[in-house]
DRENDOTOR-46215 format. One line per field, with one value per residue (C-alpha): residue in three letters; chain; z, x, y. Coordinates in Angstrom, 2 decimals. Last residue first. Layout:
<atoms>
type <- (ALA|...);
mol <- (A|...);
c3 <- (Z|...);
c1 <- (X|...);
c2 <- (Y|...);
</atoms>
This chain:
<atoms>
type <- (UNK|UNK|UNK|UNK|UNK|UNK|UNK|UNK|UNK|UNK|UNK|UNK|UNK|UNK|UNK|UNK|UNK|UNK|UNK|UNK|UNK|UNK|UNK|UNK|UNK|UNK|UNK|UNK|UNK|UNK|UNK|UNK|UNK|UNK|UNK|UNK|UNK|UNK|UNK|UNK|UNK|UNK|UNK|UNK|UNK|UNK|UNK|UNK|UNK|UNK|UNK|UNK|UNK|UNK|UNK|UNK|UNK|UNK|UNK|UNK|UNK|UNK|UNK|UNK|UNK|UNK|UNK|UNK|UNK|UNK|UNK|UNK|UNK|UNK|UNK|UNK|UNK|UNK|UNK|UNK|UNK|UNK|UNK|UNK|UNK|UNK|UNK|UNK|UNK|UNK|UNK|UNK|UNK|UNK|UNK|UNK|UNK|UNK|UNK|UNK|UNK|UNK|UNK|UNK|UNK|UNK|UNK|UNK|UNK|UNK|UNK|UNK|UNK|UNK|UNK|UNK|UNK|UNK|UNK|UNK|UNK|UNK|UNK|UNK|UNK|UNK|UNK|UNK|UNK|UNK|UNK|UNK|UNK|UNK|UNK|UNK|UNK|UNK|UNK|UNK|UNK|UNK|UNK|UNK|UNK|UNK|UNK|UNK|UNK|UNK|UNK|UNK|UNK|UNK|UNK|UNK|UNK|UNK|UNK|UNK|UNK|UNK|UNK|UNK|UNK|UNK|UNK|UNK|UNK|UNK|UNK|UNK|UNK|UNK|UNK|UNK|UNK|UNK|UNK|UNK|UNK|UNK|UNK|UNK|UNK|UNK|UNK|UNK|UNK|UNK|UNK|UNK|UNK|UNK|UNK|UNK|UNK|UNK|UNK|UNK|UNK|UNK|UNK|UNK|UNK|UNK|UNK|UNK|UNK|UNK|UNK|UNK|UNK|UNK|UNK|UNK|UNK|UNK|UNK|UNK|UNK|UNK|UNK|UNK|UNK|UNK|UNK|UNK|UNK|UNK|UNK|UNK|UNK|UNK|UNK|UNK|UNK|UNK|UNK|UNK|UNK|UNK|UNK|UNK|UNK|UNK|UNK|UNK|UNK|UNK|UNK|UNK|UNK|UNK|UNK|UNK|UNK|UNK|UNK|UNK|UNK|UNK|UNK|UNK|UNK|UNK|UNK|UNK|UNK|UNK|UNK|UNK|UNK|UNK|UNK|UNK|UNK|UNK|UNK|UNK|UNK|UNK|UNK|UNK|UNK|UNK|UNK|UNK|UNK|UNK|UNK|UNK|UNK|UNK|UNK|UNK|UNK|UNK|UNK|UNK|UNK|UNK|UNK|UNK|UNK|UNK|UNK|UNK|UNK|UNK|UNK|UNK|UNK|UNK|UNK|UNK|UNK|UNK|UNK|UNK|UNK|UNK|UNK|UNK|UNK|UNK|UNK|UNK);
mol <- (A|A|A|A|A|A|A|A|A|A|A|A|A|A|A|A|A|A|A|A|A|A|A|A|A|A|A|A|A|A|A|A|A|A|A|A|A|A|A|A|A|A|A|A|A|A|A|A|A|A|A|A|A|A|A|A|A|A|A|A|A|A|A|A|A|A|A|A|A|A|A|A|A|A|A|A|A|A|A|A|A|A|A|A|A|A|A|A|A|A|A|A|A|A|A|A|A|A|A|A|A|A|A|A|A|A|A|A|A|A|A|A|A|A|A|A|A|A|A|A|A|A|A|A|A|A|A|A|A|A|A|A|A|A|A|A|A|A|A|A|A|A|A|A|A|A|A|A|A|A|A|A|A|A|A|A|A|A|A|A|A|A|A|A|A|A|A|A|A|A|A|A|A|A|A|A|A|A|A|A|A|A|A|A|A|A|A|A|A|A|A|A|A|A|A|A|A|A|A|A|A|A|A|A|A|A|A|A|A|A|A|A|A|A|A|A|A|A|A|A|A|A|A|A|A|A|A|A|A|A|A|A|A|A|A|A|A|A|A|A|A|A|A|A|A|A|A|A|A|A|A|A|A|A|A|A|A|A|A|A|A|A|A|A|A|A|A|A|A|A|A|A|A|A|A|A|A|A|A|A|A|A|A|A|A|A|A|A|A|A|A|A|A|A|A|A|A|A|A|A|A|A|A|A|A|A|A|A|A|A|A|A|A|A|A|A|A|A|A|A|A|A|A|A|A|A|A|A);
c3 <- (-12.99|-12.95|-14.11|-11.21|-8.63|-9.63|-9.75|-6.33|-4.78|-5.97|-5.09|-1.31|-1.43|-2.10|0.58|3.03|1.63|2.34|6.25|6.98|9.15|12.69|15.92|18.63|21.37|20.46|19.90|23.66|25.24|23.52|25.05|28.73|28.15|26.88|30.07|32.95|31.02|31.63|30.29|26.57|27.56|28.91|26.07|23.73|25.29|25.38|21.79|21.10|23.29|21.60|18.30|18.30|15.95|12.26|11.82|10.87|13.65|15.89|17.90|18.85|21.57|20.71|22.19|24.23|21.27|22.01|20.52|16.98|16.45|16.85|14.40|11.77|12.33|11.69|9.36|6.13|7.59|7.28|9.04|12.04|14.41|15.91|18.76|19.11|20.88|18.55|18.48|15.22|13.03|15.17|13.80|9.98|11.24|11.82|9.30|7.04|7.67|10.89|10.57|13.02|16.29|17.72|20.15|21.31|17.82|16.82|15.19|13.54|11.62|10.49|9.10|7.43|5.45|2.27|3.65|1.35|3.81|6.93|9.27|12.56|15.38|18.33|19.66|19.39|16.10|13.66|10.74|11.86|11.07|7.51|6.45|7.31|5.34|2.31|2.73|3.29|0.26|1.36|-1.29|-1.33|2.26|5.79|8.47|11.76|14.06|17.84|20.28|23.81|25.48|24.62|26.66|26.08|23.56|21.48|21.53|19.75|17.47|16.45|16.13|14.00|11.87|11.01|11.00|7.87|7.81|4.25|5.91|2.21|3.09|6.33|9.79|10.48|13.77|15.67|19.40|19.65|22.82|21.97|23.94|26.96|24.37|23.19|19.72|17.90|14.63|11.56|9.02|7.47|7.84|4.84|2.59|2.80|4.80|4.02|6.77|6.02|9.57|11.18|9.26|6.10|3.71|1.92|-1.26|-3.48|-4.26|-1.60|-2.33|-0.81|1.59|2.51|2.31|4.78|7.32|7.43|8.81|9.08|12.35|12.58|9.19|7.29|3.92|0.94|-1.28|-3.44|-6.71|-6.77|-8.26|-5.20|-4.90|-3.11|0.48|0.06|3.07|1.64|3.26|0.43|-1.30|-4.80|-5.94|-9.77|-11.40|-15.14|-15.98|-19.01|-16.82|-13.86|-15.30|-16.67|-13.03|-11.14|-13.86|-13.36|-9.64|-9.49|-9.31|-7.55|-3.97|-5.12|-4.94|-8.06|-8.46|-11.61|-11.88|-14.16|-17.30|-20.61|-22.87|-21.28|-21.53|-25.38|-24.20|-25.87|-22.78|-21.08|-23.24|-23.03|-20.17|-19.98|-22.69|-20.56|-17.48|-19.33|-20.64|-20.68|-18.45|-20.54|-18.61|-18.22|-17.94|-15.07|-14.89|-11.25|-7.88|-6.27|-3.19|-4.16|-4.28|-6.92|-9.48|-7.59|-7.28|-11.12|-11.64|-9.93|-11.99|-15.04|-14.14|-13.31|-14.67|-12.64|-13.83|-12.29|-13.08|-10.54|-9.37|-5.28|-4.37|-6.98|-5.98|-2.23|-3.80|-5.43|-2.24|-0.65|-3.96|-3.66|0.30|0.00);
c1 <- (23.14|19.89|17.13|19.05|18.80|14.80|14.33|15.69|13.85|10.46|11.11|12.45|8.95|7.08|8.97|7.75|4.32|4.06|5.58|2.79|0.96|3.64|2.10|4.69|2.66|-0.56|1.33|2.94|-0.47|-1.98|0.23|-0.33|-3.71|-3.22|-0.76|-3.78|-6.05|-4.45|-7.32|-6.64|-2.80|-3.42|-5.95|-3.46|-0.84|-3.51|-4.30|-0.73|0.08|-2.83|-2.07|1.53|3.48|6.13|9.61|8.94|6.44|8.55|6.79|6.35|4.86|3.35|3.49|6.26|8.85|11.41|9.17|8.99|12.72|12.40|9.38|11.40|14.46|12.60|10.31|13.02|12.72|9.49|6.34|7.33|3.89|3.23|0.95|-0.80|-1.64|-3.58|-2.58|-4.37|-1.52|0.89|-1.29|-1.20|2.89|2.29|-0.10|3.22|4.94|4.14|1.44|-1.52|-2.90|-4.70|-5.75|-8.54|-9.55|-11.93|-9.32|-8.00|-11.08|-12.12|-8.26|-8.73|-11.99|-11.22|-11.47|-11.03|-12.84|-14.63|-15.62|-17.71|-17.09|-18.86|-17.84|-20.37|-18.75|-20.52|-21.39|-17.95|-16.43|-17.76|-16.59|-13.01|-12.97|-14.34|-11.93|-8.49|-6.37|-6.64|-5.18|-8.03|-7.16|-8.94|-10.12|-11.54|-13.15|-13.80|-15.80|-14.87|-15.61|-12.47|-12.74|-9.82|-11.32|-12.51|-9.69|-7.46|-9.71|-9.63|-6.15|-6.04|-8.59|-6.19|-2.97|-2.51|1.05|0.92|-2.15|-2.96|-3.34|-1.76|-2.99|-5.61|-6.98|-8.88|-10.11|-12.89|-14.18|-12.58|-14.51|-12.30|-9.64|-10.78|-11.41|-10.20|-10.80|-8.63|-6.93|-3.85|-4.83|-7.25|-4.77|-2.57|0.53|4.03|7.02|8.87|9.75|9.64|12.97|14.58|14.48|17.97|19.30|21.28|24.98|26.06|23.60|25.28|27.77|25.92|23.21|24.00|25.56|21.74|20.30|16.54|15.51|12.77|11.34|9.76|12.07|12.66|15.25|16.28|18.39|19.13|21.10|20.15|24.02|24.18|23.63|19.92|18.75|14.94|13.44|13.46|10.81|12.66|13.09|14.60|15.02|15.61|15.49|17.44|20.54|18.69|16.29|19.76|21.14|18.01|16.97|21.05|20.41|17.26|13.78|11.64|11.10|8.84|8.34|10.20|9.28|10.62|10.36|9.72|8.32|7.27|9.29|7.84|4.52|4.69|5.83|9.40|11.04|8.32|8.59|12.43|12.71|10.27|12.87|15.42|13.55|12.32|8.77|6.10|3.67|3.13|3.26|-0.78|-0.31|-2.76|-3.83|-3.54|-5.20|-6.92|-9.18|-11.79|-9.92|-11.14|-8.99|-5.73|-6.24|-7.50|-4.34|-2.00|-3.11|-2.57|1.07|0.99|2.95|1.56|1.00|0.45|-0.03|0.70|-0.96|-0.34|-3.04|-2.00|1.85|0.01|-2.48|0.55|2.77|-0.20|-0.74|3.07|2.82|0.00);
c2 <- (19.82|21.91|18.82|16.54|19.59|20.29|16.36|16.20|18.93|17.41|14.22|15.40|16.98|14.13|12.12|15.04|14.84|11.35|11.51|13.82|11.13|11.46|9.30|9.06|10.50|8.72|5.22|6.39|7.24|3.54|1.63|3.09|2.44|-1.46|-1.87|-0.66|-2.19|-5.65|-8.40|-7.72|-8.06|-11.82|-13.12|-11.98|-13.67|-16.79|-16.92|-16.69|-19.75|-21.84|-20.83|-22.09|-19.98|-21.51|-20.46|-17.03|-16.73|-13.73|-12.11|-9.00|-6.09|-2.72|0.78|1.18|2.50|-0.67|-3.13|-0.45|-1.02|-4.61|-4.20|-2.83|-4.83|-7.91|-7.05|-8.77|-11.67|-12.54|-13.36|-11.39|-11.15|-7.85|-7.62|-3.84|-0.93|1.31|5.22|5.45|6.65|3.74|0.78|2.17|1.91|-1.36|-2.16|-1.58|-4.65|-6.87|-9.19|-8.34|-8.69|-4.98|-3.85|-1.96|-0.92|1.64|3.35|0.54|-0.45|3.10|3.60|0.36|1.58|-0.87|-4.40|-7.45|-9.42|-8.45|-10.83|-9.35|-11.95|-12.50|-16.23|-18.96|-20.73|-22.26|-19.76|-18.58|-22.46|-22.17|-19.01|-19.47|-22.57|-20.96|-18.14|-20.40|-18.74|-14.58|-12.93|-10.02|-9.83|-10.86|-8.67|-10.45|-8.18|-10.08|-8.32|-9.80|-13.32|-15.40|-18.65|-20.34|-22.38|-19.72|-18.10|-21.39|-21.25|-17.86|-18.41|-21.41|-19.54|-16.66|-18.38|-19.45|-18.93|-16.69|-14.87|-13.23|-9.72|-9.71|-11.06|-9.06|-9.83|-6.53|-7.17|-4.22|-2.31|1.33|4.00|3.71|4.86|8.12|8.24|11.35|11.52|11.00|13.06|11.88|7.79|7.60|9.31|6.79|6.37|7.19|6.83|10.13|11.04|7.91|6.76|7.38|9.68|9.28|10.62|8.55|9.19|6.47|3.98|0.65|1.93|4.99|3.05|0.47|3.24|4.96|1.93|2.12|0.88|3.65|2.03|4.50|3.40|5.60|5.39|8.18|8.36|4.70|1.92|-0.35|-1.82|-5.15|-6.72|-7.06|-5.02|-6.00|-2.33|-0.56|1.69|2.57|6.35|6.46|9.84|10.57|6.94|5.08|4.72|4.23|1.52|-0.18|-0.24|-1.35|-4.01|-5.44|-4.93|-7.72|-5.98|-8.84|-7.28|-4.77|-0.75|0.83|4.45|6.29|10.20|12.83|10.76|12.93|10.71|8.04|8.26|6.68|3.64|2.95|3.36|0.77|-2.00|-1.93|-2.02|-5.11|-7.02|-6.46|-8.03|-10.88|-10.28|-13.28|-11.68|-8.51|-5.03|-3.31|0.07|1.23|5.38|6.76|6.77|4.02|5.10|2.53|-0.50|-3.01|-1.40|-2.34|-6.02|-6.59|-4.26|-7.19|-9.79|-7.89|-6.99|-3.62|-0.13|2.56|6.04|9.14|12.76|15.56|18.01|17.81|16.01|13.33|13.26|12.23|10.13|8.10|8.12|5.85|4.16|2.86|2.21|0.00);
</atoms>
């Protein structure tokens, strides 16, 4: 989400946007309402040369500003040669992949972001890193204020397509230990395991409101208690609306991330890389949900720490860079 959530910043602020999707991933964008921006469809069967050089000979191109890569698939030879052919490339990175990132500016939110990596790995590029220019969408800049005896709701979201699975096994697992508050259950439009997941809540006596393929997050969060969700971006969603939260590390690459966000008082971790026992996770949430005392105190330091205007900062690093690339 943090592509379209830079995208309706550079749309607030004039300018035109286009993103160049694979046709599986457009059918995902187009059935979100707050998409931005014209789709290029990119042919499945191009090699990575062979998909430069479908989009420099697209007829946008000649009128392109800037570049934004935000994926884990772009190998450095498609960095390098996009670079060369690119007025301006920004990537989102947070991979730490040990190699060159052929970059103008890199952007990553991430308060463990390690400026002594890029330095050695980007060292031309400029850097927004950190809290400061952490981009969220448009949904989380403006938000009301909820006070936090007025928040009943145990929120599970457990990434858009639950790679572990964990979802049911957890509610499950609450269930049997006697779980007695308002459950919301948000699952992705990757979600695998829907037509199992439907069939055990038209069974199961707990109070659970299901919502699949949400598209009011910042409504969801707000109202939230707390919150137990994959780590990633939700997290810092999570910090906008000052809702305490259990992180669970699903890959490697969110482990500095949420390490650094353990330390900030508002959320705990932990770390299901390797695989999470439903039963014990059900019952640490089952233990913080009870301690009001903790959850409060949580939710003053997500409220103190709490920054939304990271977008428009990245958008104005953009802006300053194209201005010195265009003058030099």
């Amino acid at each position: 989400m943090r592509c379209l959530a830079l995208a309706q910043t550079l749309d607030a602020n004039h300018c035109e946007v286009v993103f160049a999707l694979k046709a599986e991933a457009k059918s995902l964008a187009l059935g979100r309402h707050d998409w931005v921006g014209r789709i290029i469809v990119l042919p499945d069967e191009l090699d990575e040369q062979q998909e430069l050089d479908y989009l420099q000979h697209l007829p946008e191109w000649p009128q392109l500003s800037a570049v934004v890569l935000d994926g884990y698939g772009f190998s450095e030879h498609y960095r390098a040669d996009l670079q060369r052919i690119a007025p301006l490339v920004a990537i989102f990175d947070d991979a730490n992949l040990d190699m060159a990132l052929h970059a103008d500016v890199i952007i990553n939110g991430s308060d463990g972001a390690d400026s002594g990596y890029y330095h050695t790995y980007a060292s031309q590029a400029r850097l927004c890193l950190g809290r400061a220019y952490r981009v969220l969408r448009r949904e989380f800049e403006v938000l009301p204020e909820i006070p936090f005896v007025r928040r009943h709701t145990l929120t599970l979201m457990l990434g858009g397509s639950d790679v572990l699975n964990l979802t049911l096994p957890l509610l499950q697992a609450l269930e049997t230990q006697g779980a007695d508050m308002p459950i919301r259950v948000i699952t992705g439009a990757a979600y695998g395991h829907l037509a199992a997941l439907q069939d055990w809540l038209s069974q199961t006596q707990l109070t659970i409101q299901h919502i699949h393929d949400c598209q009011q997050m910042a409504d969801m969060m707000i109202h939230s208690r707390l919150a137990v969700t994959a780590a990633g971006g939700t997290q810092f969603e999570l910090l906008a609306c000052a809702t305490p939260a259990i992180l669970l590390v699903v890959a490697d690459n969110q482990r500095a991330a949420t390490a650094a966000a353990s330390q900030q008082g508002w959320c705990i971790s932990q770390d299901v890389v390797a695989g999470a026992n439903p039963a014990e996770l059900a019952a640490r949430v089952l233990a913080l949900w009870q301690d009001d005392k903790q959850l409060e105190v949580m939710h003053q330091h997500a409220a103190a720490l709490a920054d939304r205007q990271g977008a428009q900062r990245v958008v104005q690093c953009l802006f300053e860079q194209m201005e010195q690339q265009r003058c030099s």
